[in-house]
PDB file of N, CA, C and O in Angstrom:
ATOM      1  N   UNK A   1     224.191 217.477  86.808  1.00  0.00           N
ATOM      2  CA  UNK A   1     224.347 217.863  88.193  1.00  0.00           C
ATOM      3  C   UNK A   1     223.067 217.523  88.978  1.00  0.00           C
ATOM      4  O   UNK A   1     221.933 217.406  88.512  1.00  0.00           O
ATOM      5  N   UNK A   2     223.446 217.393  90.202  1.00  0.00           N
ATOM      6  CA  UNK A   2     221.939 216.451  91.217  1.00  0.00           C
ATOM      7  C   UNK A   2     221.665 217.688  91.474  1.00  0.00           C
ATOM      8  O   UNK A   2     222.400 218.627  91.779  1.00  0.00           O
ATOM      9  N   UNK A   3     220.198 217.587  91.282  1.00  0.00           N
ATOM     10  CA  UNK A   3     219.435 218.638  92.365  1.00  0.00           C
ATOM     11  C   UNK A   3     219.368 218.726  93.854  1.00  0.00           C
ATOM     12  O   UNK A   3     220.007 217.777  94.307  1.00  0.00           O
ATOM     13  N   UNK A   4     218.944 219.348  94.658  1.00  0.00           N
ATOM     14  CA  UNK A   4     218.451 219.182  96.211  1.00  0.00           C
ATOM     15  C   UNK A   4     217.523 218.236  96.191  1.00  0.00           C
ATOM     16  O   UNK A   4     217.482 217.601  97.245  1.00  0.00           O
ATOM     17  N   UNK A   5     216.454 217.776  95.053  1.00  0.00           N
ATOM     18  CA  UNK A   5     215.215 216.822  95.477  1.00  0.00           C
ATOM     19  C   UNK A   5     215.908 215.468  94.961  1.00  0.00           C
ATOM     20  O   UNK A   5     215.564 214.475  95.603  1.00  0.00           O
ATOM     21  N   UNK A   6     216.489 215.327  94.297  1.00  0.00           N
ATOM     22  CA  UNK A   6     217.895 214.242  93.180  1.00  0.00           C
ATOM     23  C   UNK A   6     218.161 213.832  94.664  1.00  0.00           C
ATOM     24  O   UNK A   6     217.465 212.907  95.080  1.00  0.00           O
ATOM     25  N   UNK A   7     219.270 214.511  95.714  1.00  0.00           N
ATOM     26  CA  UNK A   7     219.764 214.123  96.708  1.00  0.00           C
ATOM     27  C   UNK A   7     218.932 213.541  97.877  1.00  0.00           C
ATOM     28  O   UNK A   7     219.302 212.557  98.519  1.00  0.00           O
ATOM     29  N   UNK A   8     217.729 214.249  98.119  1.00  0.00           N
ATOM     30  CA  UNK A   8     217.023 213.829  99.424  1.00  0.00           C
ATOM     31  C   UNK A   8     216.175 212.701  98.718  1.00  0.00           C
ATOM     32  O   UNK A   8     215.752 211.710  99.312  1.00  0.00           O
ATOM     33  N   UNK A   9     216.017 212.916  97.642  1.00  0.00           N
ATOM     34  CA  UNK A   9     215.337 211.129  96.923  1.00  0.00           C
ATOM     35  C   UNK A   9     216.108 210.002  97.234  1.00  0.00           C
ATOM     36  O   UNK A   9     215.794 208.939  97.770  1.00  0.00           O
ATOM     37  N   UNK A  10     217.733 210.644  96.576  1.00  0.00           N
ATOM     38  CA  UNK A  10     218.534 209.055  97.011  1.00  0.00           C
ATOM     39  C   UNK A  10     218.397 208.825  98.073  1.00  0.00           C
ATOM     40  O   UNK A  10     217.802 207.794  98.387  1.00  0.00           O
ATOM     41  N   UNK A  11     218.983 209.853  99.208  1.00  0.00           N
ATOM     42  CA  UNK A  11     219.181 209.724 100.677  1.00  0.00           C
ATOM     43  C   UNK A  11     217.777 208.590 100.582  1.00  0.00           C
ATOM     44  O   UNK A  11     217.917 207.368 100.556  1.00  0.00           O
ATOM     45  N   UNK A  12     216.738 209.144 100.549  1.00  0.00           N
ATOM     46  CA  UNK A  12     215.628 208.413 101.279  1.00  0.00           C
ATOM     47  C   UNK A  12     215.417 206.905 100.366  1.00  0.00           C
ATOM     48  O   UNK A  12     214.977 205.863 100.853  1.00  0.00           O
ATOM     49  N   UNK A  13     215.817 207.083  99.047  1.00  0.00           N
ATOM     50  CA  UNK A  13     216.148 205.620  98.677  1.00  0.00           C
ATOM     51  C   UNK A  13     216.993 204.885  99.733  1.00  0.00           C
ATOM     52  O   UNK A  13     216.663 204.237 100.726  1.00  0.00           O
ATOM     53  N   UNK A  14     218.154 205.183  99.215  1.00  0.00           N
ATOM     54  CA  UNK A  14     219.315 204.147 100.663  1.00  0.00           C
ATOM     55  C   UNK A  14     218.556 203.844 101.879  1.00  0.00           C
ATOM     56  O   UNK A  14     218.481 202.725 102.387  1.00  0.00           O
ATOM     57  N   UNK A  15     217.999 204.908 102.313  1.00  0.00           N
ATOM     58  CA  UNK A  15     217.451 204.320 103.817  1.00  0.00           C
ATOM     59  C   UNK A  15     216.357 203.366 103.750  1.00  0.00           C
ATOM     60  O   UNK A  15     216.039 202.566 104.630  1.00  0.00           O
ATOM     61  N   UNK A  16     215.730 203.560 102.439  1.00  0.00           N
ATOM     62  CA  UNK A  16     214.409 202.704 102.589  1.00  0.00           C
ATOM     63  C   UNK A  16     214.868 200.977 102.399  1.00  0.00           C
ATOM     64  O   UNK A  16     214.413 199.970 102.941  1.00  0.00           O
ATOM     65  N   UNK A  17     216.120 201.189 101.241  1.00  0.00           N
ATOM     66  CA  UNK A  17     216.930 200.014 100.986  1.00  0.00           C
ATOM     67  C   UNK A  17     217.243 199.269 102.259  1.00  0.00           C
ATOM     68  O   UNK A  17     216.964 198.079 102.408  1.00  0.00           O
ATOM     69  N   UNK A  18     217.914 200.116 103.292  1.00  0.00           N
ATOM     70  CA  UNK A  18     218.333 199.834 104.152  1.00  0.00           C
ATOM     71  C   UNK A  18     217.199 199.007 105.364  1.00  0.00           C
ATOM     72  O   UNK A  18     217.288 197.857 105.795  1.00  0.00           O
ATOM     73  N   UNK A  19     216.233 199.992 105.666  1.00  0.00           N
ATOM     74  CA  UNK A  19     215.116 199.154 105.994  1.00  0.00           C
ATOM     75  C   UNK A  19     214.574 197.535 105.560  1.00  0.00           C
ATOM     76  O   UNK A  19     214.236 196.607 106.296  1.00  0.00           O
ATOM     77  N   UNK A  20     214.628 197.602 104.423  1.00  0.00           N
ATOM     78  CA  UNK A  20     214.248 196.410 103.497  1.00  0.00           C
ATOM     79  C   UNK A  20     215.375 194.848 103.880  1.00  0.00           C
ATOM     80  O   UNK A  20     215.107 193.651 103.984  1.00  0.00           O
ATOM     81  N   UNK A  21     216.617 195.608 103.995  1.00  0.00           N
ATOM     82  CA  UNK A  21     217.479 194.583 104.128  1.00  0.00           C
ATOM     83  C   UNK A  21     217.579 194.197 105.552  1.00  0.00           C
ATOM     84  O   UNK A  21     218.171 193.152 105.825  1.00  0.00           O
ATOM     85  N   UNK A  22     216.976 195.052 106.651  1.00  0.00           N
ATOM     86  CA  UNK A  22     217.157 195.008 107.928  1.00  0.00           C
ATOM     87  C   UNK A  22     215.594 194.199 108.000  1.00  0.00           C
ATOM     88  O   UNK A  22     215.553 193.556 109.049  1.00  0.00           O
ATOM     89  N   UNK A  23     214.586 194.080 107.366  1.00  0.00           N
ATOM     90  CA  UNK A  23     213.416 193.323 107.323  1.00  0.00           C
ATOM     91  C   UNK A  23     213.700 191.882 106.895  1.00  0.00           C
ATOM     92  O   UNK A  23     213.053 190.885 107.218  1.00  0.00           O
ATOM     93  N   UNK A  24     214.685 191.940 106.180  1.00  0.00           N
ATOM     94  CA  UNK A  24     214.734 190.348 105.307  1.00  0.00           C
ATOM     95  C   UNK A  24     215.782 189.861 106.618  1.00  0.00           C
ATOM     96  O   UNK A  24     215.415 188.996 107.413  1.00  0.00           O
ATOM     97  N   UNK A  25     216.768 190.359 106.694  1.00  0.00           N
ATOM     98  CA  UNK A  25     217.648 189.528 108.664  1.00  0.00           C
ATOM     99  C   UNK A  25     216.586 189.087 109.246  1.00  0.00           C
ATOM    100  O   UNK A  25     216.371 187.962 109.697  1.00  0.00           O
ATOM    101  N   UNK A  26     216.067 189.810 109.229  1.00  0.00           N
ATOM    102  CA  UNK A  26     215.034 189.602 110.304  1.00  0.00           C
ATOM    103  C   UNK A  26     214.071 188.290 110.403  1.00  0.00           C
ATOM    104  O   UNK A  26     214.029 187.326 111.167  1.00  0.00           O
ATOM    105  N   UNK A  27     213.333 188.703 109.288  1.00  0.00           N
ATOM    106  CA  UNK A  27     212.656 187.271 108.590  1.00  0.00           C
ATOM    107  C   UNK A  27     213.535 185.830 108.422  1.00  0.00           C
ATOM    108  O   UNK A  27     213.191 184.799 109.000  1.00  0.00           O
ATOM    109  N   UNK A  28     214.530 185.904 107.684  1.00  0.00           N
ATOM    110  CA  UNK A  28     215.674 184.898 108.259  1.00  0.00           C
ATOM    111  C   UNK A  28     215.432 184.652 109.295  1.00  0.00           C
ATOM    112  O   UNK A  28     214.769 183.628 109.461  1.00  0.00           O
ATOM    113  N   UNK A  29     215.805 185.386 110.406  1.00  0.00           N
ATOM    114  CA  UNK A  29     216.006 185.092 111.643  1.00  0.00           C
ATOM    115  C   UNK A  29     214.770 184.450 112.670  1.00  0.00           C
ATOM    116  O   UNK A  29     214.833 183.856 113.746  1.00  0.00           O
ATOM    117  N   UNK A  30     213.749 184.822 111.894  1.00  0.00           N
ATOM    118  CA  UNK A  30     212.423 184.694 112.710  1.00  0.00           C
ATOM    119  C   UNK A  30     211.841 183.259 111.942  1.00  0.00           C
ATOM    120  O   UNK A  30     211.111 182.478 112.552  1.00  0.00           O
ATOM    121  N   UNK A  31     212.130 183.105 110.985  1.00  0.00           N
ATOM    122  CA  UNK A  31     211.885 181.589 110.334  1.00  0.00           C
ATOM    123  C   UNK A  31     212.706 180.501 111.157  1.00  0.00           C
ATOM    124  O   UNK A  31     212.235 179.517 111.727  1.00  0.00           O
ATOM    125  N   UNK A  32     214.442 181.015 111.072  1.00  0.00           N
ATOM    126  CA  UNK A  32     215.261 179.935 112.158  1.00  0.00           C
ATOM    127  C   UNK A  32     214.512 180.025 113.196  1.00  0.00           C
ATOM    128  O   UNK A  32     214.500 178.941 113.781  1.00  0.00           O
ATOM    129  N   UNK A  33     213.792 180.913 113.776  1.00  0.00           N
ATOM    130  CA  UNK A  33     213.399 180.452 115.459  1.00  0.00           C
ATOM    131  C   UNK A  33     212.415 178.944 115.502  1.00  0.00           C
ATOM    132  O   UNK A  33     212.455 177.909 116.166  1.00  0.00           O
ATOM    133  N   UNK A  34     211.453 179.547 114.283  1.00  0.00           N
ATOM    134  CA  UNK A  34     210.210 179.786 113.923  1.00  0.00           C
ATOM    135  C   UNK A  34     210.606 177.865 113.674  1.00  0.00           C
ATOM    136  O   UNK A  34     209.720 177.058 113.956  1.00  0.00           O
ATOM    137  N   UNK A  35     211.543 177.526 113.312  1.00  0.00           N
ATOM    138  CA  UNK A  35     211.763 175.228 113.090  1.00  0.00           C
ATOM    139  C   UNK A  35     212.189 175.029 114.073  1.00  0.00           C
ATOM    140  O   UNK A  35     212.160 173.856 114.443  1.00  0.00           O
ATOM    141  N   UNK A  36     212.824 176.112 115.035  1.00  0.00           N
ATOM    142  CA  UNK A  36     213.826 175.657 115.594  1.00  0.00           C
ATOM    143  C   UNK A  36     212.774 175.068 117.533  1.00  0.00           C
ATOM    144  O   UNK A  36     212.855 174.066 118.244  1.00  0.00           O
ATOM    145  N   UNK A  37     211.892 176.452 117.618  1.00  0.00           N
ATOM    146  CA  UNK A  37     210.552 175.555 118.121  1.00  0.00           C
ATOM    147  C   UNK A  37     209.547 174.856 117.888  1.00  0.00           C
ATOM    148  O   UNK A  37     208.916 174.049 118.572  1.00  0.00           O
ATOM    149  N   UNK A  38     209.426 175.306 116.653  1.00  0.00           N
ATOM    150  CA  UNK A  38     208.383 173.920 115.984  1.00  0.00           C
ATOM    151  C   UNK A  38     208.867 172.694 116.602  1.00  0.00           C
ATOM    152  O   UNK A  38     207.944 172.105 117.165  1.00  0.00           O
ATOM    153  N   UNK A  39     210.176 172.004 116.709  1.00  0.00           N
ATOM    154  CA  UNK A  39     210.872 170.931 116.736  1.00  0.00           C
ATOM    155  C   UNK A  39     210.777 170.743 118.276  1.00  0.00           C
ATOM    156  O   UNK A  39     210.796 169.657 118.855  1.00  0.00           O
ATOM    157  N   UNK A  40     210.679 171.871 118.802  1.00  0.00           N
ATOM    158  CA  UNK A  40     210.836 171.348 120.315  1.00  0.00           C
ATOM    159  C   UNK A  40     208.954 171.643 120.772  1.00  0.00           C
ATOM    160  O   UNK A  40     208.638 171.920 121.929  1.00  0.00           O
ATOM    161  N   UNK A  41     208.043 171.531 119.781  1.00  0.00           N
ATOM    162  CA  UNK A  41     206.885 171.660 120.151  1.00  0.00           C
ATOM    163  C   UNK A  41     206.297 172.974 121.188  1.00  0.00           C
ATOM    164  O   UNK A  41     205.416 173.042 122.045  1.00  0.00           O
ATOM    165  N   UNK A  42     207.038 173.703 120.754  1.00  0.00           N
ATOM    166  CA  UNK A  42     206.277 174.879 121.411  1.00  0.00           C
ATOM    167  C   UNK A  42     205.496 175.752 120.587  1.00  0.00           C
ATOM    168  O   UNK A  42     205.805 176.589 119.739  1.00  0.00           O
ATOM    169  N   UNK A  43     204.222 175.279 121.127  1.00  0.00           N
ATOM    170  CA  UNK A  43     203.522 175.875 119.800  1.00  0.00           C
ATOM    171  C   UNK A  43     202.795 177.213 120.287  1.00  0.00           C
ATOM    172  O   UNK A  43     202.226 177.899 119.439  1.00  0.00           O
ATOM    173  N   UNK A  44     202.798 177.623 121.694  1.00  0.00           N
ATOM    174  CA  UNK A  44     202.549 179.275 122.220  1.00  0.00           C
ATOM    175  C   UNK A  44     203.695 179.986 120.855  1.00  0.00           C
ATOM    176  O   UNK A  44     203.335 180.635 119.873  1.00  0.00           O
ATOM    177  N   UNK A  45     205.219 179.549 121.272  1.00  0.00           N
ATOM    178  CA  UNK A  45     206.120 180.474 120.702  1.00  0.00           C
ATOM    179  C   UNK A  45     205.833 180.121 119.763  1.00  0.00           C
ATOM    180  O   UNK A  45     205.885 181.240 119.253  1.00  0.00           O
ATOM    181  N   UNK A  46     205.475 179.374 118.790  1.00  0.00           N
ATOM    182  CA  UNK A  46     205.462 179.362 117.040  1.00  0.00           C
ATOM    183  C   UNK A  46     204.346 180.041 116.798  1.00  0.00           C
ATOM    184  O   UNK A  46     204.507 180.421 115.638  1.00  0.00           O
ATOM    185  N   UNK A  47     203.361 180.416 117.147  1.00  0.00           N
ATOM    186  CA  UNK A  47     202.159 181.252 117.334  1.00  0.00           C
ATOM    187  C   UNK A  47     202.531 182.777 117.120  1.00  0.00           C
ATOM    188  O   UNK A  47     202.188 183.517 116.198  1.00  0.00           O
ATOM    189  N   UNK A  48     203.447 183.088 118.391  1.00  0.00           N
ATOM    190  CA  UNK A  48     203.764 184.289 118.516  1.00  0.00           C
ATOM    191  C   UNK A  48     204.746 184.668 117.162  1.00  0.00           C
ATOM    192  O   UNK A  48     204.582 185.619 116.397  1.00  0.00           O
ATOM    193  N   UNK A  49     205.785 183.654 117.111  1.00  0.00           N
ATOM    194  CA  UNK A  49     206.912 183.723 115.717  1.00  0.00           C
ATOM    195  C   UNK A  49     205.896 184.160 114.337  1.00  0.00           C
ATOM    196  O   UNK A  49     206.079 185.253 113.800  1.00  0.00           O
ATOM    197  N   UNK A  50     204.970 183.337 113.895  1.00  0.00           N
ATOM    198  CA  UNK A  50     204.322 183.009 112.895  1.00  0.00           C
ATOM    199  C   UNK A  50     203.507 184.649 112.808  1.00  0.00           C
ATOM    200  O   UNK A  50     203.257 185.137 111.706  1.00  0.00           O
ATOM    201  N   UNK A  51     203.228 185.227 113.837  1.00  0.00           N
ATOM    202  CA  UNK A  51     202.647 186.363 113.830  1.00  0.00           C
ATOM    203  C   UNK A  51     203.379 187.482 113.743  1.00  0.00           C
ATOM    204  O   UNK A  51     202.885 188.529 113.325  1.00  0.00           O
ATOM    205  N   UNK A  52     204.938 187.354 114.221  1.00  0.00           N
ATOM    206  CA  UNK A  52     205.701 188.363 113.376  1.00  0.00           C
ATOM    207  C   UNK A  52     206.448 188.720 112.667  1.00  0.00           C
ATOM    208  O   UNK A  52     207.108 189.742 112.480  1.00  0.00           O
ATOM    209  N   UNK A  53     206.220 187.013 111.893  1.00  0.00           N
ATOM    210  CA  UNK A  53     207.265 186.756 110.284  1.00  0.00           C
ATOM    211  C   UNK A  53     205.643 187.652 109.872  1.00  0.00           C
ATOM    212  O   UNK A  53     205.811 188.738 109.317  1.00  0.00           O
ATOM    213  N   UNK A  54     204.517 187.324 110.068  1.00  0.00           N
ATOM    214  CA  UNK A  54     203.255 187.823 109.082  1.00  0.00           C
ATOM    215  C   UNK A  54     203.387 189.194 108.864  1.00  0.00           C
ATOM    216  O   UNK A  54     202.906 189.609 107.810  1.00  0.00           O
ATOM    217  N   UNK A  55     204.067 190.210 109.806  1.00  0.00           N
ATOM    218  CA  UNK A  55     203.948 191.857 110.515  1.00  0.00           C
ATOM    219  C   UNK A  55     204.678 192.156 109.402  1.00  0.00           C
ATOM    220  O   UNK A  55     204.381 192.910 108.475  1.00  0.00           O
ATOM    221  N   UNK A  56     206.112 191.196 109.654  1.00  0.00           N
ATOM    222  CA  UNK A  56     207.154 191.986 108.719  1.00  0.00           C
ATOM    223  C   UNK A  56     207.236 191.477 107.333  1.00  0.00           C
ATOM    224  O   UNK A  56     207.797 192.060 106.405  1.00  0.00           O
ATOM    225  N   UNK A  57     206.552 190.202 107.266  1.00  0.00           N
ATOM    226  CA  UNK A  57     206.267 190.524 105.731  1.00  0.00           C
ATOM    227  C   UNK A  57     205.103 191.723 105.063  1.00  0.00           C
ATOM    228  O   UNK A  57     205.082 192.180 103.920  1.00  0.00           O
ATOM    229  N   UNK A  58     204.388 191.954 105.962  1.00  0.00           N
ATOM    230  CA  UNK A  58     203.441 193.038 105.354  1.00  0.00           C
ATOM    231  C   UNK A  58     204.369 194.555 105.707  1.00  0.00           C
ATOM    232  O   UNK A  58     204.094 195.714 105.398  1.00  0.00           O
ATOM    233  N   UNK A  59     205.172 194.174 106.227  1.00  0.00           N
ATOM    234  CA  UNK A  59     205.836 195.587 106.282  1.00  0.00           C
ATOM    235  C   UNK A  59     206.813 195.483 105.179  1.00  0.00           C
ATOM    236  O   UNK A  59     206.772 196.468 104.442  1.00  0.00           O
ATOM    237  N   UNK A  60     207.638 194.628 104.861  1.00  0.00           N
ATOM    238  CA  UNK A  60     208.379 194.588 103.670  1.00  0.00           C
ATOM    239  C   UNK A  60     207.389 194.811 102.397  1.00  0.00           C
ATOM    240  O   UNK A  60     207.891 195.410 101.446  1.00  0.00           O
ATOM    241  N   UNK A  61     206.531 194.545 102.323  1.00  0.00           N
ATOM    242  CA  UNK A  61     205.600 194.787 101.117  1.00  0.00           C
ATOM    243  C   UNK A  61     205.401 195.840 101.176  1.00  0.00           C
ATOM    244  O   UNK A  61     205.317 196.073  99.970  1.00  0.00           O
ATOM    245  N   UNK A  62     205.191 197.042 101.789  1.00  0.00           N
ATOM    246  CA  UNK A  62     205.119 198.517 102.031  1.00  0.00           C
ATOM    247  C   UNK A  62     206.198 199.449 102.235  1.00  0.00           C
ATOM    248  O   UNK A  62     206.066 200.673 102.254  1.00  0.00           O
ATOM    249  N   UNK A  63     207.606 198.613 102.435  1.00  0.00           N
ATOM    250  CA  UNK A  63     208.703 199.127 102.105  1.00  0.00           C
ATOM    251  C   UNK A  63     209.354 199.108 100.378  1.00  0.00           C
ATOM    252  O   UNK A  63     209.893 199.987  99.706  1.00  0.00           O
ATOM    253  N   UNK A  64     209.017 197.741 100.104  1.00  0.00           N
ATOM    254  CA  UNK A  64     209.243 197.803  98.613  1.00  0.00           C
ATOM    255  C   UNK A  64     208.648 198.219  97.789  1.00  0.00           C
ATOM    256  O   UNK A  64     209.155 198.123  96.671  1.00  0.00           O
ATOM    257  N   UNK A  65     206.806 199.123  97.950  1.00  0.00           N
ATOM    258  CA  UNK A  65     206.313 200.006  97.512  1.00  0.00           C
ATOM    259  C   UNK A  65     206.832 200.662  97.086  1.00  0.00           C
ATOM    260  O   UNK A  65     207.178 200.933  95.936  1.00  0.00           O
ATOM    261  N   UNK A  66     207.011 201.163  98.373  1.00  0.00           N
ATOM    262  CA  UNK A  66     207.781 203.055  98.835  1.00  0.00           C
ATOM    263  C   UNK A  66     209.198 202.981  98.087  1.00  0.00           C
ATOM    264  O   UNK A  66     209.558 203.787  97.230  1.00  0.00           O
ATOM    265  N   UNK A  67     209.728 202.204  98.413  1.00  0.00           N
ATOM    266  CA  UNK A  67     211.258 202.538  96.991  1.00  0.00           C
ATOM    267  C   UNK A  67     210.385 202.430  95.532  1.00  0.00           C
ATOM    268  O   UNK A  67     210.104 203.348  94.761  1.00  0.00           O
ATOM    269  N   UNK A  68     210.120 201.257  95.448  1.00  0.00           N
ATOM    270  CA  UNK A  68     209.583 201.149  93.774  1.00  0.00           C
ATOM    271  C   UNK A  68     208.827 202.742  93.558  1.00  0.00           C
ATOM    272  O   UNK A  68     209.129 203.268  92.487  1.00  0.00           O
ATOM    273  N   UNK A  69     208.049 203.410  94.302  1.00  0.00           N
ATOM    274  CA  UNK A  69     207.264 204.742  94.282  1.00  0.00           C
ATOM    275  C   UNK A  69     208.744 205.722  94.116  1.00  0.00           C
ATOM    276  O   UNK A  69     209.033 206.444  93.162  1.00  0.00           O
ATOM    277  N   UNK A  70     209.529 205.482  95.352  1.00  0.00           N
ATOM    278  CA  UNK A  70     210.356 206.516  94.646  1.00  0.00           C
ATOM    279  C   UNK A  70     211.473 206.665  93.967  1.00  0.00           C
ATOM    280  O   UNK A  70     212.121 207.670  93.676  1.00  0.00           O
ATOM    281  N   UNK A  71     211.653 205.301  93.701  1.00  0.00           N
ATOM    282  CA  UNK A  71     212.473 205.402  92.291  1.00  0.00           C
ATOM    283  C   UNK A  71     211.411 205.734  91.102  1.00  0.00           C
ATOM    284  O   UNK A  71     212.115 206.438  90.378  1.00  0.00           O
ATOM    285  N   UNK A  72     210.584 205.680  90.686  1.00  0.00           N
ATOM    286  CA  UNK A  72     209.666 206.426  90.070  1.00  0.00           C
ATOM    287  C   UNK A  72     209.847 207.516  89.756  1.00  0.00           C
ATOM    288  O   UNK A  72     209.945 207.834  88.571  1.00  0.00           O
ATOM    289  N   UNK A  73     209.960 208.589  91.004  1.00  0.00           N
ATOM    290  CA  UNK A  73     209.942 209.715  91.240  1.00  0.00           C
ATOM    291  C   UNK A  73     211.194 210.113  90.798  1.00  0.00           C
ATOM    292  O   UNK A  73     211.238 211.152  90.139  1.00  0.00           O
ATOM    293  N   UNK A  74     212.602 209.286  91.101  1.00  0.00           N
ATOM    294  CA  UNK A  74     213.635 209.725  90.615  1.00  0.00           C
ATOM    295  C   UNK A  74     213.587 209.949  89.330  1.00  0.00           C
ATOM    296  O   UNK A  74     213.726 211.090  88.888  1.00  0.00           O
ATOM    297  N   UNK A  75     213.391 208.930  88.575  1.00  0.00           N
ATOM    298  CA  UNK A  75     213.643 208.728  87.169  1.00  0.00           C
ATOM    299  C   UNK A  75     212.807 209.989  86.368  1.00  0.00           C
ATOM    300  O   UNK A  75     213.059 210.532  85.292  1.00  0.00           O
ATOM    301  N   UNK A  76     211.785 210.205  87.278  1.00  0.00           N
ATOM    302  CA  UNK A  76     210.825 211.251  86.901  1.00  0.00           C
ATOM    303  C   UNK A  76     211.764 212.737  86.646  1.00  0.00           C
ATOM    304  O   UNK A  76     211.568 213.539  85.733  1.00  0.00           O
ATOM    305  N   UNK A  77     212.895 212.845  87.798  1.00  0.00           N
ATOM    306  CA  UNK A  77     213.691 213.924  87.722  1.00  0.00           C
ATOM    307  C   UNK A  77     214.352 214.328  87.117  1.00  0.00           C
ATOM    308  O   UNK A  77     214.629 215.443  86.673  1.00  0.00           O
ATOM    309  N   UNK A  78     214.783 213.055  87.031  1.00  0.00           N
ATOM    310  CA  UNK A  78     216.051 212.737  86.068  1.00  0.00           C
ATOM    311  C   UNK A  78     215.516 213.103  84.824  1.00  0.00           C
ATOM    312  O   UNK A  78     216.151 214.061  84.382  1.00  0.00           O
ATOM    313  N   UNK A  79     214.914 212.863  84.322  1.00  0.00           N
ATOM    314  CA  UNK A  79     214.012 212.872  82.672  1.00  0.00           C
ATOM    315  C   UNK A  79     213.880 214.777  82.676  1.00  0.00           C
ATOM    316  O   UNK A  79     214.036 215.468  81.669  1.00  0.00           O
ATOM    317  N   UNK A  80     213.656 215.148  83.652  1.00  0.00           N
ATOM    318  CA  UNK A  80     213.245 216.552  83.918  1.00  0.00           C
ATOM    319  C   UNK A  80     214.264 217.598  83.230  1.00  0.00           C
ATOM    320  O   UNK A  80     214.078 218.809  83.347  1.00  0.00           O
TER     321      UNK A  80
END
């Protein structure tokens, strides 16, 4: 049977999942911009692009922490 901390772990797993997958659209999306002005030589906007594929890859690296940390924590419970 799940505990109360079992449940608000998953909960906050899924969401962090969820974050993660809403970071990677994103990145997709910011790479397509990211040729799609390269090609038309705008290199202000590939500047600006290039600076927030950099944001959200350092934010995806601190999202996939934070799950890897708390799946940790789950398994920790679980064992409990």
């Amino acid at each position: 049977m799940e505990t109360k901390t079992e449940k608000l772990l998953g909960l906050v797993i899924r969401r962090t999942t969820w974050q993660i997958e809403s970071i990677n659209r994103s990145l997709e999306q910011e790479k397509e911009d990211l040729v799609k002005e390269a090609q038309k030589g705008n290199t202000n906007y590939v500047k600006q692009v290039c600076a927030r594929i950099e944001q959200l890859e350092r934010d995806l690296a601190i999202y996939n922490s934070y799950k890897y940390e708390l799946e940790g924590i789950m398994k920790l419970e679980e064992e409990s």
